[in-house]
VEXPA-699879 format. One line per 8 residues: number of its first residue (from 1); their letters; for each residue z, y, x of C-alpha. Coordinates in nm, 2 decimals. Example, Ala and Ser with C-alpha at 12.3 -4.5 7.8 and 13.67 -1.06 7.14 Angstrom:
residues 2
1	AS	0.78,-0.45,1.23 ~ 0.71,-0.11,1.37
***
This chain:
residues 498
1	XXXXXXXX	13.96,11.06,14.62 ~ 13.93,11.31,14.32 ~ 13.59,11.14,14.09 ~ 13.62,11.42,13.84 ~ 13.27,11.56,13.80 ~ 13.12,11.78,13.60 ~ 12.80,11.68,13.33 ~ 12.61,11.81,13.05
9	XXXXXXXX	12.50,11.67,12.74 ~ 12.23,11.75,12.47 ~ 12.28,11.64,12.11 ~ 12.24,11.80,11.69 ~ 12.49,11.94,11.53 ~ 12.43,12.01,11.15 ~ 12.69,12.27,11.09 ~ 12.73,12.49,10.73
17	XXXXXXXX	12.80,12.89,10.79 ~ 13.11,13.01,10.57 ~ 12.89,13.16,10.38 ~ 12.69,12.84,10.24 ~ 13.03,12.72,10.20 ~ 13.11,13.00,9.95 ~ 12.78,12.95,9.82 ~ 12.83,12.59,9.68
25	XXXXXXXX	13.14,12.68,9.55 ~ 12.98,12.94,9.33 ~ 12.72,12.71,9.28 ~ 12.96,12.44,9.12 ~ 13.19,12.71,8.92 ~ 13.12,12.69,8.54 ~ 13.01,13.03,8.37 ~ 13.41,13.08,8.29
33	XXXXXXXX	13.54,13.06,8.63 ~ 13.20,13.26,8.76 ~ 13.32,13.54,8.59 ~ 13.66,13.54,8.74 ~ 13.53,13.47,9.07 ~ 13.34,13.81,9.05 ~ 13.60,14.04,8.91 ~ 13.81,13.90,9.22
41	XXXXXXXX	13.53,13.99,9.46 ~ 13.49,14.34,9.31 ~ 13.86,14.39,9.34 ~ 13.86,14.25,9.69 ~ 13.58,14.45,9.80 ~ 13.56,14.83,9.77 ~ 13.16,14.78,9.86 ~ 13.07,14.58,9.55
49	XXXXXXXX	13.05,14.78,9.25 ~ 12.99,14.65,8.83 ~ 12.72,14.90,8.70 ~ 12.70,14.97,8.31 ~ 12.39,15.10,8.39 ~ 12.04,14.90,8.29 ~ 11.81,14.90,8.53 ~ 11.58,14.64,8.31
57	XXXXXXXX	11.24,14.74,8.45 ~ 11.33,14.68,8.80 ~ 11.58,14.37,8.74 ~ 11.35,14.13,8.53 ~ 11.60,13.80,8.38 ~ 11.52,13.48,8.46 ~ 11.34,13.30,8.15 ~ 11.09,13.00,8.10
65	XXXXXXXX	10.79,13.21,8.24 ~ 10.94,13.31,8.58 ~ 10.78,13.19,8.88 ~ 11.08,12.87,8.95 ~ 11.20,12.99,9.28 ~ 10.84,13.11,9.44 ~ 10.92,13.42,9.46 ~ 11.01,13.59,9.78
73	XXXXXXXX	11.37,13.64,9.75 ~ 11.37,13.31,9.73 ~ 11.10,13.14,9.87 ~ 11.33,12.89,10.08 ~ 11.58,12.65,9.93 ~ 11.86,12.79,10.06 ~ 12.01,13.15,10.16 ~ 11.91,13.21,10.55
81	XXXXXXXX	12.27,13.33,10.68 ~ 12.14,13.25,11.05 ~ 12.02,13.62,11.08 ~ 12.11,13.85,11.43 ~ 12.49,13.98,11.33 ~ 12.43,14.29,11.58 ~ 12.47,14.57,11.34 ~ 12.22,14.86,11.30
89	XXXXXXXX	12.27,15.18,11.05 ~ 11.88,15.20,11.03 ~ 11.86,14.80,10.87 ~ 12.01,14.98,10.58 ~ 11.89,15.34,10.53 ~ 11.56,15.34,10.69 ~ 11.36,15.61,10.59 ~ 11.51,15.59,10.24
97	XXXXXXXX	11.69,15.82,9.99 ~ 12.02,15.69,9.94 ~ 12.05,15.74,9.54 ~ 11.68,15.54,9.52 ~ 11.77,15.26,9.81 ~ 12.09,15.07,9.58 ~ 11.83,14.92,9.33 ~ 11.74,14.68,9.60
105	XXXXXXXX	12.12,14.55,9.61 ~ 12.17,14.50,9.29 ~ 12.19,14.18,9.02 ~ 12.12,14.28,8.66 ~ 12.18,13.98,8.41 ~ 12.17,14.17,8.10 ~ 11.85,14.29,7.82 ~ 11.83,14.63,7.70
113	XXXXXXXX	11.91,14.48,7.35 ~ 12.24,14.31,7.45 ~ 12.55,14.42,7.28 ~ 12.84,14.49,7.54 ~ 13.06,14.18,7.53 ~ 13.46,14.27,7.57 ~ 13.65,13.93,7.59 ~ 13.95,13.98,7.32
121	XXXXXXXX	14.30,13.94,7.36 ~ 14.48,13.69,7.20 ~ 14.84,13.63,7.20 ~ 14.86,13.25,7.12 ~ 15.19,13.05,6.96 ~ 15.23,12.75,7.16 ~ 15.37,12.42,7.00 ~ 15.70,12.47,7.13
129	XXXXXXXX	15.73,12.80,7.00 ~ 15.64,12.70,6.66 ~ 15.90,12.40,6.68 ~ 16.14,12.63,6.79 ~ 16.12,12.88,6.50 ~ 16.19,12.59,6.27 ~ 16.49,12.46,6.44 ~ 16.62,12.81,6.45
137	XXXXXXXX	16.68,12.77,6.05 ~ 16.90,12.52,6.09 ~ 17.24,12.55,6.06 ~ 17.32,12.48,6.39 ~ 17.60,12.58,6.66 ~ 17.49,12.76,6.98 ~ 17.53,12.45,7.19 ~ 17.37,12.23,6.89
145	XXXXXXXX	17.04,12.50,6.96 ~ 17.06,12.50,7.32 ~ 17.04,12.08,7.31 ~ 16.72,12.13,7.07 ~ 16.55,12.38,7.26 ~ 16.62,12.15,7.56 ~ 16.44,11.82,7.40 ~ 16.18,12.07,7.25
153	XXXXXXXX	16.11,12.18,7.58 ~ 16.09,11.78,7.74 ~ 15.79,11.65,7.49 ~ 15.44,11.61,7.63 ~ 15.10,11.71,7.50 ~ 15.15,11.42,7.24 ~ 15.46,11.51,7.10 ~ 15.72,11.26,7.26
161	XXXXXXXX	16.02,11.26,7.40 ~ 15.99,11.04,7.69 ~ 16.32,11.16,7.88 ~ 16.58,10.94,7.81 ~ 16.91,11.06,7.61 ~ 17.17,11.01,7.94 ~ 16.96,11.21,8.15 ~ 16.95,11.49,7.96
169	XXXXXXXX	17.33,11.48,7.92 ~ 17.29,11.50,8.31 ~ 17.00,11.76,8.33 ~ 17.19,11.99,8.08 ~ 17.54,11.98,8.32 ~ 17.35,12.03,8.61 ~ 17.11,12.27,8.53 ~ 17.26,12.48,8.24
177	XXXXXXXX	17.64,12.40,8.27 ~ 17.66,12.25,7.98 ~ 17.87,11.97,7.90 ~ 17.72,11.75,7.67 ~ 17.76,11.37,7.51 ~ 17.50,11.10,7.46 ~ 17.61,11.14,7.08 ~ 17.63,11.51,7.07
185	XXXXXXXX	17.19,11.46,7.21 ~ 17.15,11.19,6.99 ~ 17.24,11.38,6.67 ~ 17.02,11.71,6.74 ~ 16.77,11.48,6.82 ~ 16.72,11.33,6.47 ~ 16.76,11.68,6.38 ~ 16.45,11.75,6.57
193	XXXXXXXX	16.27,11.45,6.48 ~ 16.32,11.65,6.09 ~ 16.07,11.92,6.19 ~ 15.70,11.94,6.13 ~ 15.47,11.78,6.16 ~ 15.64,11.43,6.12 ~ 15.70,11.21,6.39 ~ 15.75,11.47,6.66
201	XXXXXXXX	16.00,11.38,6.97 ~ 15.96,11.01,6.88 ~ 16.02,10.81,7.15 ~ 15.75,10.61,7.11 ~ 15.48,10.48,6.93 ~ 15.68,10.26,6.71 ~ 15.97,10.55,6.64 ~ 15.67,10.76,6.58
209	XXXXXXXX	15.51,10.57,6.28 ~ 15.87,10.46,6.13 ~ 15.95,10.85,6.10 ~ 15.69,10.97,5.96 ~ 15.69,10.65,5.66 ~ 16.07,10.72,5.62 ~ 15.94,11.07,5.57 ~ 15.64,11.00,5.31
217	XXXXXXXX	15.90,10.77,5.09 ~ 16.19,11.04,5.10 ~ 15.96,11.27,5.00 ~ 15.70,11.05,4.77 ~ 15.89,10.82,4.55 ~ 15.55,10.70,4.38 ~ 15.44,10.54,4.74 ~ 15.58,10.22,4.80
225	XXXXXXXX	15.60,10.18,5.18 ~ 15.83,9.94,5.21 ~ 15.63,9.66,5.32 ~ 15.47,9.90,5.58 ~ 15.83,10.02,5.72 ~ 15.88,9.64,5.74 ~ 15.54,9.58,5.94 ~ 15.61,9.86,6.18
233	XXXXXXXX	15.96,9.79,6.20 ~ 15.97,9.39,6.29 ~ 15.61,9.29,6.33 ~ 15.51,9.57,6.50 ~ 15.44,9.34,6.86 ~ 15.18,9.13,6.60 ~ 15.07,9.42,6.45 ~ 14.97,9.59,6.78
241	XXXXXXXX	14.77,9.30,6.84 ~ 14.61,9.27,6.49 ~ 14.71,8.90,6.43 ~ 14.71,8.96,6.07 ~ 14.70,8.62,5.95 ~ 15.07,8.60,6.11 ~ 15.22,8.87,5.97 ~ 15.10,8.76,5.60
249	XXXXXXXX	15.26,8.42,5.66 ~ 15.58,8.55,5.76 ~ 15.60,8.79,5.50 ~ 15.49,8.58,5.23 ~ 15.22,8.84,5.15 ~ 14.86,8.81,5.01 ~ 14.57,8.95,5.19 ~ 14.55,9.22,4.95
257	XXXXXXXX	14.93,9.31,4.98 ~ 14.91,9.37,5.34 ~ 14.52,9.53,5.39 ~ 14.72,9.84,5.13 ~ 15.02,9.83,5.35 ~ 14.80,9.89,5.65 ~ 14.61,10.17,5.52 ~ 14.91,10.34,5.48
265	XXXXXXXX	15.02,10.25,5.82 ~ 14.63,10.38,5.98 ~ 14.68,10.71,5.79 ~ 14.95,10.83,6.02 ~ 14.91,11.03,6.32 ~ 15.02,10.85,6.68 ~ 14.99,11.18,6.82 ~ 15.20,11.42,6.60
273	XXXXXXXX	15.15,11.74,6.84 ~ 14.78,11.70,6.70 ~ 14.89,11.76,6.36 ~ 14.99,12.08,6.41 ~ 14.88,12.40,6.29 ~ 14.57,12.60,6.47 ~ 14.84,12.86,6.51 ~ 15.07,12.67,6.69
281	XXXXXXXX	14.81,12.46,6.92 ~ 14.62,12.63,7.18 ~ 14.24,12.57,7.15 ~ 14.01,12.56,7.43 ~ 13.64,12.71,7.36 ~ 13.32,12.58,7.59 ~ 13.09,12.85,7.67 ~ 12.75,12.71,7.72
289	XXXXXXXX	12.56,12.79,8.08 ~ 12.23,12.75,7.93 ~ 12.05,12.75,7.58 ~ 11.74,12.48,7.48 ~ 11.56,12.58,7.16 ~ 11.28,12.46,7.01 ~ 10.99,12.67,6.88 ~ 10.66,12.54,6.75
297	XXXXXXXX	10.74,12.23,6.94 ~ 10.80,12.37,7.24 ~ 11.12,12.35,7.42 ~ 11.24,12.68,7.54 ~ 11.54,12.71,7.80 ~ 11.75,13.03,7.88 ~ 12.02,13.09,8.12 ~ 12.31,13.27,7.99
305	XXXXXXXX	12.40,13.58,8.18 ~ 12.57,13.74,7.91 ~ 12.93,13.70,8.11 ~ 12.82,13.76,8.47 ~ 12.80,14.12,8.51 ~ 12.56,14.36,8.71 ~ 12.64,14.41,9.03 ~ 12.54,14.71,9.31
313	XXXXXXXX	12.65,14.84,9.68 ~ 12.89,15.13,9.62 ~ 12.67,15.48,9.70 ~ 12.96,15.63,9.83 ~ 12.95,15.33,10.10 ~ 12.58,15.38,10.16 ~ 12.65,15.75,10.20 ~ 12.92,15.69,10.45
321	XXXXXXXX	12.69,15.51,10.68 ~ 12.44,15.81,10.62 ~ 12.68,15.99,10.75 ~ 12.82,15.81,11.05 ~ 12.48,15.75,11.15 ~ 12.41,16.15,11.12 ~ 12.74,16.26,11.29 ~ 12.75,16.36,11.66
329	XXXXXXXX	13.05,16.18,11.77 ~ 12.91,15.82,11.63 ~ 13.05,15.67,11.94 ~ 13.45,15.78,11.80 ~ 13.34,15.58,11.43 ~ 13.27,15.30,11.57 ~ 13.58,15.14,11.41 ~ 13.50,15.30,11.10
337	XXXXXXXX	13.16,15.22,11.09 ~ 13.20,14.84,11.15 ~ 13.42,14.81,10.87 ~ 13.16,14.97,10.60 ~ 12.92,14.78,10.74 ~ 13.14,14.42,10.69 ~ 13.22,14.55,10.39 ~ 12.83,14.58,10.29
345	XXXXXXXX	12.71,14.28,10.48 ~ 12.98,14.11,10.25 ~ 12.89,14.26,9.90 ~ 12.52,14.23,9.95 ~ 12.57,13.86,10.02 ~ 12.74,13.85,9.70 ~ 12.47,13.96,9.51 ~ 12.21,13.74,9.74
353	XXXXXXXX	12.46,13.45,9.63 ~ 12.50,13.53,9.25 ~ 12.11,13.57,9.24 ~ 12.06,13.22,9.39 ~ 12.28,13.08,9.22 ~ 12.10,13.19,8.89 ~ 11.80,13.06,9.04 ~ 11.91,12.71,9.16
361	XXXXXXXX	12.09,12.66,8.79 ~ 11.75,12.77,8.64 ~ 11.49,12.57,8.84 ~ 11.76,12.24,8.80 ~ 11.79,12.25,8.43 ~ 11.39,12.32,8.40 ~ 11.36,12.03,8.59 ~ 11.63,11.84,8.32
369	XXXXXXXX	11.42,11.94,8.04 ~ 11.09,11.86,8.21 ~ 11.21,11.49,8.21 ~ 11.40,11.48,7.88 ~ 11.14,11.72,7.67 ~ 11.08,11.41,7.45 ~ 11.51,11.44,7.35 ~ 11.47,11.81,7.31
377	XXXXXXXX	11.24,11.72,7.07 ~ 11.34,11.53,6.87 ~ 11.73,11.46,6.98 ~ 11.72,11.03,6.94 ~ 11.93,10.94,7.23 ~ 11.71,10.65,7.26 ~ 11.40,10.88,7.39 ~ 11.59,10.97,7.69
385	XXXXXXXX	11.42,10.81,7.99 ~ 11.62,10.68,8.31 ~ 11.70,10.95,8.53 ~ 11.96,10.96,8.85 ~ 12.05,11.32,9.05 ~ 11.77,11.21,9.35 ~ 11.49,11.22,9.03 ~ 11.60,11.58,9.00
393	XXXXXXXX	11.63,11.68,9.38 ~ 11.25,11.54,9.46 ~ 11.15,11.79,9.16 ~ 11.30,12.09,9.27 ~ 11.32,12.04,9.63 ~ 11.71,12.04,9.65 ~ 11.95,11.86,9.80 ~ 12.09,11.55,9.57
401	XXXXXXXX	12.47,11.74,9.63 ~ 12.33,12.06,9.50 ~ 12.22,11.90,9.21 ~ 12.57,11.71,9.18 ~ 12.74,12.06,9.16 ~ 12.51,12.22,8.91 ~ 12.55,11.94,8.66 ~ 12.86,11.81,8.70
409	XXXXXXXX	13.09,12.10,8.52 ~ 12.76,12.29,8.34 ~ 12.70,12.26,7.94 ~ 12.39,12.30,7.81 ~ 12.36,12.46,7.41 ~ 12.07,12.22,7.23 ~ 12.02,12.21,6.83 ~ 12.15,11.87,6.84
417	XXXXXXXX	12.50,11.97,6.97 ~ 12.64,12.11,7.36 ~ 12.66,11.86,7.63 ~ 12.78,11.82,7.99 ~ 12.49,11.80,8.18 ~ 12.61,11.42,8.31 ~ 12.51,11.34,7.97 ~ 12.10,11.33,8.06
425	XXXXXXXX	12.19,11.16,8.39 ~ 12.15,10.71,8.32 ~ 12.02,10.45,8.51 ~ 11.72,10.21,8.41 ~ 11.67,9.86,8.34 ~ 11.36,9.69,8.24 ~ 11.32,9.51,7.92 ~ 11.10,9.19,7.89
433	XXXXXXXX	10.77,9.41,7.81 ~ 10.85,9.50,8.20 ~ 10.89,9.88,8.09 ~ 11.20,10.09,8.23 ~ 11.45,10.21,7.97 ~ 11.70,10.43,8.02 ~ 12.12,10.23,7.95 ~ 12.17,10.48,7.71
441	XXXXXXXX	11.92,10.35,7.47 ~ 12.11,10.02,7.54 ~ 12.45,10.14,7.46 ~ 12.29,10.32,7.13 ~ 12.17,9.99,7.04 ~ 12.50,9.85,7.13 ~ 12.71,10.12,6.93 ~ 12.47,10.10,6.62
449	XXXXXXXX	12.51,9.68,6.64 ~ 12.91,9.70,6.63 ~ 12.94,9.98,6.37 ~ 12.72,9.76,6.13 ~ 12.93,9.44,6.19 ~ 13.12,9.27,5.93 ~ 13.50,9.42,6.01 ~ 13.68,9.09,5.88
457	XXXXXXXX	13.41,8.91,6.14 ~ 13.35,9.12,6.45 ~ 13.12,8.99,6.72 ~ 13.23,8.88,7.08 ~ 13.06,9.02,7.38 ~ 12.87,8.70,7.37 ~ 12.72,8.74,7.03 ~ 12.63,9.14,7.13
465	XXXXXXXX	12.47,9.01,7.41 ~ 12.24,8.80,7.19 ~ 12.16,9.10,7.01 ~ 12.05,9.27,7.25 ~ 11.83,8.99,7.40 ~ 11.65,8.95,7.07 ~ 11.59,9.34,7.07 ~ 11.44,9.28,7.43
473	XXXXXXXX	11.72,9.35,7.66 ~ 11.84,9.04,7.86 ~ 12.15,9.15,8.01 ~ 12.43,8.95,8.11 ~ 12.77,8.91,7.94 ~ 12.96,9.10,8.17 ~ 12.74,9.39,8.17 ~ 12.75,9.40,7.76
481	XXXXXXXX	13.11,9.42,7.83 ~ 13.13,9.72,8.08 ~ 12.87,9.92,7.87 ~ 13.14,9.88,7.56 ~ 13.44,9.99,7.78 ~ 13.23,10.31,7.86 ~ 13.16,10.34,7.48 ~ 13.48,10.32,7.39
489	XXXXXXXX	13.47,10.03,7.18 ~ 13.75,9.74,7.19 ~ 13.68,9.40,7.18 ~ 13.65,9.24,6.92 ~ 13.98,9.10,6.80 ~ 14.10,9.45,6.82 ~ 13.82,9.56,6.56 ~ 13.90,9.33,6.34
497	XX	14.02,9.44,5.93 ~ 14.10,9.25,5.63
***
């Protein structure tokens, strides 16, 4: 007997459009990658148009006397995309002149007193370039060149030469057919390892420090590093580990003797790629998302629109469905027709989407400063008060993952220096007066106690955890210790200096 049978079921579905998809992802783009993101879209779309044109009196910026999302573009918290996608020529030309209708498509982000802003062209050296004009002085054979070139192109962002000599005998057979030795590699590497900036394609740490002393006393005679060559050389295990008091035994050395032959030793760079010239190292620039200034001691907060440019519907797309929607034989553009108008649906999303996107970074960092105008004031870290992403969301009426995106890859321009917007984001303990302070005035507290220390003497997590109790904080040891890891700081044997 067949028991198939047929039911039906009710149950909610939360589902996001692909739209609201795209919209998050704007949302969570830096200002950089924004403006990327809508030179691709202008390519991609022959709808959406960049005017050069401002239209300031009908496209007022966003500034700290707007109305914070009220107004009705914008009245919800989120783009409506759930709208009817039956297509109709007369939602978009009404009774409307075409050349007067494409103001109400349109995002203007610029002031009638903004200078037109062209991003220069810059062709940059990078560090292996720079290392290879230098080796190209040397006398060298072809092969000799080719071998350098070859470790030159191996090092990593720090300089090193982590691939081992036999494997590049291998990858230069297999790769370039060229037949090599482990000698032949070995000798243009110490040629290599002569370029500038000393210490580069070291093989590590302790090949790194050792080159660039032999250096300093070939080309120094009046610096005695002997005694450092000797730490680094056969103490460098004990040195790592700072057990100075060993080292001085062994070497016979007075306290004095060794605390100059470790200066020497601290002056050198671990990472010699660092040490390069600007020219030859490529340099990344942050560009701010929003600007905090202080005026008459009030905080004042801008969003930079200087990089996301104006956008508009094409006319000549506008016209087209003027036209369609004019001609006789409609029926035969039907094809036609319903691409202009995915084509404009599409472009004047775009601009709905850039335009809340504006907003939602707006209202979110109003909120920010709201809650931190004490810092802005004044910039002591220790005035900022506890706040987590749900403190934000209940004050704007977002959702806490909007408010992830927005500040977890924006910067924010204050007089006191440009920060990642994580950096006004702590949690809150309470200190024995039974008032809630933010962990960053703890970790201040803790920085400011182990910069002050006596460096022959450094505290243990236990003694900074006494400090802090007396200054009203009763944390536990443990806790002392993870706020120090996210500082930065070692412990203290590591801090330790004669």
């Amino acid at each position: 007997m067949n028991n198939q049978r047929l039911t039906q079921t009710q149950r909610q579905e939360l589902k996001l459009s692909p739209q609201q998809i795209q919209l998050m992802k704007l949302l969570q783009l830096p200002i950089i990658e924004l403006e990327q993101r809508i030179k691709e879209e202008i390519e991609a779309n022959p709808a959406l148009e960049e005017s050069h044109e401002n239209d300031y009196e009908n496209n007022e910026p966003i500034n700290d006397e707007g109305d914070n999302g009220e107004n009705d573009d914008y009245n919800d918290n989120e783009v409506d995309f759930s709208k009817d996608d039956e297509f109709d020529i007369t939602d978009y030309l009404q009774d409307e002149d075409i050349d007067d209708y494409s103001y109400k498509l349109q995002t203007n982000n610029y002031s009638a007193d903004d200078d037109p802003y062209e991003a220069p062209i810059v062709n940059e050296e990078t560090f292996q370039d720079y290392l290879n004009q230098q080796l190209a002085y040397r006398n060298l054979t072809e092969k000799q060149l080719q071998i350098g070139e070859y470790i030159i192109g191996n090092l990593d962002d720090n300089g090193y030469l982590s691939r081992p000599i036999p494997n590049i005998v291998d990858d230069m057979l297999f790769t370039m057919n060229i037949s090599t030795t482990e000698e032949e590699v070995a000798e243009v590497l110490h040629i290599v390892q002569e370029l500038d900036p000393p210490g580069i394609a070291a093989r590590n740490l302790q090949e790194c420090l050792l080159i660039q002393l032999q250096r300093l006393q070939e080309e120094n005679p009046f610096v005695d590093v002997k005694l450092s060559i000797t730490i680094v050389k056969d103490f460098f295990e004990e040195f790592t580990k700072k057990h100075y008091d060993k080292i001085a035994k062994k070497l016979e050395v007075s306290n004095r003797e060794l605390k100059a032959a470790l200066d020497e030793i601290l002056k050198l760079n671990p990472k010699p790629a660092d040490a390069s010239t600007s020219s030859a190292k490529n340099i990344h620039y942050i560009t701010p998302d929003f600007f905090v200034f202080v005026h008459d001691g009030k905080v004042e907060l801008s969003l930079d629109g200087r990089n996301t440019p104006e956008l508009h519907i094409s006319k000549t797309y506008l016209k087209m469905l003027d036209d369609f929607a004019k001609s006789k034989d409609s029926r035969h553009m039907q094809e036609a027709t319903q691409f202009v108008k995915q084509k404009i649906d599409a472009a004047k999303w775009f601009i709905d989407a850039i335009n809340q996107r504006q907003n939602t970074l707006y209202i979110t960092m109003k909120a920010i400063v709201d809650i931190q105008e004490e810092y802005f004031l004044t910039g002591d870290e220790t005035k900022l008060k506890p706040m987590i992403l749900k403190d934000v969301a209940d004050k704007v009426g977002l959702d806490i993952s909007t408010i992830s995106r927005v500040a977890n890859s924006k910067y924010v321009q204050t007089p006191y220096g440009t920060f990642l917007l994580k950096f006004f984001f702590s949690e809150g303990i309470t200190n024995d007066e039974g008032e809630e302070v933010s962990t960053r005035e703890i970790k201040k507290i803790l920085k400011d106690a182990v910069e002050n220390e006596d460096k022959a003497n450094p505290m243990t997590d236990e003694q900074l955890m006494l400090v802090l109790k007396e200054k009203g904080y009763p944390i536990a040891r443990r806790t002392v210790a993870k706020y120090r890891e996210q500082l930065g700081i070692p412990v203290g044997r590591m801090r330790k200096k004669i």
